[in-house]
N, C-alpha and C positions, 0 to 999 in steps of 0.2 A: 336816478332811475337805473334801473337794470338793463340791461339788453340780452336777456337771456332768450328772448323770442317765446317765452313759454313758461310753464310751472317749474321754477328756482328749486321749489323743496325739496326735489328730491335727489339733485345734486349736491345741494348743500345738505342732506339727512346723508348722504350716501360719505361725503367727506367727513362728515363728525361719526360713520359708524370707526371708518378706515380709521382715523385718528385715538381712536376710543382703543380700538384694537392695537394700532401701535407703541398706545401708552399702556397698556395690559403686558403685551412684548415685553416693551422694557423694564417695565415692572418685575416681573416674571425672573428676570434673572439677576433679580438682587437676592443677598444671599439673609434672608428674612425667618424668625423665629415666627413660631405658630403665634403665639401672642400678638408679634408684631402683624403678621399677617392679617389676621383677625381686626385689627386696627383699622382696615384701609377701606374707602369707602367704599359699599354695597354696590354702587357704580362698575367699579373694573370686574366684577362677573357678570357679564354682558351676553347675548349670543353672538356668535361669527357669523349669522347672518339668518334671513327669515326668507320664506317663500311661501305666503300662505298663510297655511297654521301648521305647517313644518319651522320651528326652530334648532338651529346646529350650533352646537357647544364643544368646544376642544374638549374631548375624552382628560377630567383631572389625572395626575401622573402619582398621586396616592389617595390616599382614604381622607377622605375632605368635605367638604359643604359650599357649595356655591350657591347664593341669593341673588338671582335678577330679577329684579322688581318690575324691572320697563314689560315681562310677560309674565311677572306673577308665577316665576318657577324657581323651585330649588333643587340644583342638581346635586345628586351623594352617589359619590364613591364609597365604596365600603365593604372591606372583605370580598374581595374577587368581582362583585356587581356595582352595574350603577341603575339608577333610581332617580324619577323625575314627578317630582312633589307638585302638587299644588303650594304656594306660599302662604293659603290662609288656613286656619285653625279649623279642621270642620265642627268644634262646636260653635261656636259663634263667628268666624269670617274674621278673625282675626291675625295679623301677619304672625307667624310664629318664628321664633330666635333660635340660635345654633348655639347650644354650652357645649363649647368644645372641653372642657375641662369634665366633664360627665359624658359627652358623646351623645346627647340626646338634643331634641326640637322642645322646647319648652313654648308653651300661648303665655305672652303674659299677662293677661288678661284673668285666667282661673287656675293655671300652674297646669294645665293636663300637659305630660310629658310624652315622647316619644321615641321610641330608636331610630338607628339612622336610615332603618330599613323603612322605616315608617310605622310599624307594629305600636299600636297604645301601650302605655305603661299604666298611667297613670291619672287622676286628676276629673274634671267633669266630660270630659267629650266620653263620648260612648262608642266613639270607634276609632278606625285608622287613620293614617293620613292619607288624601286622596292621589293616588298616582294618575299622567300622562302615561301617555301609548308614546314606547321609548325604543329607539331599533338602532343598528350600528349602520353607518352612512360613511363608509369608506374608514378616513381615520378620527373620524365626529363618530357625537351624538346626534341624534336625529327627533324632537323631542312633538309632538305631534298634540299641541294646545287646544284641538278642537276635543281630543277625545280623555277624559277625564273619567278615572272609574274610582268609585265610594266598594269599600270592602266587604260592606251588608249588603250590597244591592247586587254588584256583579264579581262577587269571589276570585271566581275562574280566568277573569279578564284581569282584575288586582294583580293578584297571584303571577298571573304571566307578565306584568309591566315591566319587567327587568333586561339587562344584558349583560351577560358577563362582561368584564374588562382584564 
């Protein structure tokens, strides 16, 4: 039995975040080929932490794609901004993939393609990918999971999802 006097979870959620993050560290400064990269599990792009439906992500340090599944966000770097995706397809809710070898989000599901900005290329979805309300939070992202904007419905709020980096 425990003798923690109380609810364990969230001391032992709080040690596997720190832990999760320390292996991400050390990960981090292995000297890694994009390939290899691309290799490691969807796992070590994590956030640094939650409060809410505020999520913070270490600002990536080039033009990249990060997958956190545990909030269903993909964060991109890309040409000067960053960018905080929904992870599923908006034509049918499907997770969509990073071809780093083309620079686009592919669904595998129907092949509709994507930029990194999130702009449609291609394929069946009939519109964009749907961006998070994304603001700079010191030397984080700041990624705000309640507020999700579709680029038919509210343009102006799409269009503004960004920050420079």
């Amino acid at each position: 039995m425990s003798d923690c006097g109380g609810d364990c979870r969230s001391s032992r959620r709080d040690f596997l975040v720190r832990a999760t993050g320390a292996l991400a560290a050390a990960l981090a400064t292995l000297p890694l080929t994009s390939r290899e990269a691309a290799a490691l599990p969807m796992a070590l792009g994590s956030a640094l932490r939650r409060r809410g439906a505020t999520v913070n992500y270490a600002i990536p340090a080039s033009d990249s794609a990060t997958i956190d599944r545990d909030n269903e966000v993909i964060l991109v770097r890309w040409k000067g901004a960053a960018y905080a995706f929904a992870l599923s397809c908006p034509h049918q809710n499907t997770a969509l993939r990073w071809q780093e070898a083309d620079a686009v989000f592919q669904c595998p599901k129907h092949k509709s393609r994507y930029q990194p900005d999130g702009t449609f290329l291609n394929g069946r979805a009939t519109r964009n990918m749907d961006r998070f309300a994304i603001a700079h939070a010191g030397h984080e992202l700041a990624v705000d999971v309640d507020k999700l904007y579709e680029s038919d419905k509210q343009a102006d709020l799409w269009k503004a999802a960004t920050v420079p980096v």
